[in-house]
C-alpha positions, 0 to 999 in steps of 0.5 A: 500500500502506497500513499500518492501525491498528485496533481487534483487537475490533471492527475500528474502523480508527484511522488509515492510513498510505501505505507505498510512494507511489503512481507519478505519472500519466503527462502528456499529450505536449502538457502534458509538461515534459521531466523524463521522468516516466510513461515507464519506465524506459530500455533499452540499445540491444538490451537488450530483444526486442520481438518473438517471433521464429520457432523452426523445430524439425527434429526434432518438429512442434508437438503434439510429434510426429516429423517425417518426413525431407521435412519435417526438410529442408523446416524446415531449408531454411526455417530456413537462409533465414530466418537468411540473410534476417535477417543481411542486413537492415541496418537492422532491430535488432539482436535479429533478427540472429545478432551480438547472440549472438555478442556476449553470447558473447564478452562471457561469455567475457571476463567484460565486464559489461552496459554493455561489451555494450551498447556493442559492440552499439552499435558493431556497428548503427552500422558496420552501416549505414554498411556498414563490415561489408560482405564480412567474417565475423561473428566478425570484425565482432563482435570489432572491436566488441567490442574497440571497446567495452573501449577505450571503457571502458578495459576491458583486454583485447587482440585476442588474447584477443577472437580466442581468445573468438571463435575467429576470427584476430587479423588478421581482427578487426584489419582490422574494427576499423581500418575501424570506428576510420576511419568511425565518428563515436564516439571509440575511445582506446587503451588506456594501460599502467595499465589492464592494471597492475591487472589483470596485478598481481591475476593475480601477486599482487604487492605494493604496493611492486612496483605502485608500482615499475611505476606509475613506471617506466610514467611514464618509458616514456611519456616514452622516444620509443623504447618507443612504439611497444610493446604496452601489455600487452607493455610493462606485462607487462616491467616487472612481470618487471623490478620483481618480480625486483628487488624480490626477488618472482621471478615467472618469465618463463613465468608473466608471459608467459603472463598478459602475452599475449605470448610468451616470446621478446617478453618477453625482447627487451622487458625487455632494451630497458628494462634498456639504456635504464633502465640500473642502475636495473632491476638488482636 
């Protein structure tokens, strides 16, 4: 795209000037240099559908027309084979299985963003070929990569919550994703305390003064040998209840509980733990 400066009356063209330059010519692969030019652009494991696919309808034919019951239940059978043929090929992409919405759901769910998503479905082909998913349910190995990916990216979320998404029981995501921490070759960190902090803090609307009480009363629950063996939500979710009624913010247990993930009962045994071992420093 050029711009042109012209004469109004006889339409004489003075001078032209590129707007926008011109894309680079893609090099041969025998002359290439590694920078990568001519290529487009990159694309997320899964991001795209390189493939149609089928649509089987059970209610109207092509034209529009209605079905007859024979051939209502001759496309459903049809349409049942090729979903089961689809969610048993291990090494074909990922787009042609049913795990890639199952992802985007829970990913919708739990407000993750793109990347996360691309991770999980990462996470999720990995384990799949390595048949880690063997035997289990889709709901369960799609949470267990899920769940994998926001500990990837110090995302805070909590198993609970990715079973709520998903509608599948906390223990079944448990399992798959212990068999993924153990075969897979990619890192899974924990999630630490703070990551929940900003989070937990936006939720109650507490104020600088409360989250930097939190932040240190995290740096010594850290050091103290008998509070690492507690939930990193459930620990931060007592300190804020600790911190806030100290500092003269009451947040009530049921609000932090519920915003905690946890129980009512938890959160009373967790912040008695801290009072005893923090002593009169969480006494308002």
């Amino acid at each position: 795209m050029t711009i042109e400066t012209h004469c109004t009356e006889c339409g004489l063209v003075f001078e032209t000037s590129p707007v926008v330059a011109a894309a680079p010519l893609p090099s041969s692969p025998g002359n290439s240099d590694g920078s990568g030019r001519g290529i487009g652009p990159f694309t997320t494991p899964g991001g795209t559908r390189r493939h149609l696919g089928s649509t089987l309808s059970i209610r109207r034919d092509g034209q529009g027309r209605p079905l007859g019951w024979q051939k209502r239940y001759e496309f459903q059978h049809l349409r049942r084979v090729m979903e089961r043929q689809m969610s048993r090929a291990i090494e074909g992409p990922l787009e042609r299985s049913q795990a890639r919405s199952v992802i985007a759901f829970a990913g919708e769910r739990l407000g993750l963003p793109a990347l996360v998503l691309g991770e999980a479905e990462r996470v999720f082909a990995a384990a799949k070929v390595r048949g880690l998913f063997r035997g289990r349910s889709l709901a369960a190995s799609a949470g267990a990569a899920v769940y994998a990916a926001c500990r990837r990216y110090s995302i805070p979320r909590t198993l609970g919550e990715v079973a709520k998404a998903l509608g599948a029981r906390r223990s079944e995501i448990g399992r798959a994703f212990k068999v993924v921490h153990r075969g897979c070759d990619t890192p899974v960190p924990s999630l630490g305390a703070r990551a929940f902090l900003a989070r937990y803090a936006e939720e109650l609307a507490l104020s600088p003064h409360v989250r930097s009480t939190v932040e240190s009363m995290i740096d010594r629950a850290n050091d103290n040998p008998e509070l690492s063996g507690l939930s990193p939500h459930g620990l931060v979710a007592a300190l804020i209840y600790l911190a806030a009624e100290r500092s003269g913010e009451r947040r009530s247990r049921a609000q932090v509980a519920r915003v905690g993930a946890v129980t009512e009962v938890t959160l009373r045994s967790t912040s008695r733990l801290i009072e005893r071992l923090f002593g009169s420093e969480t006494k308002p």
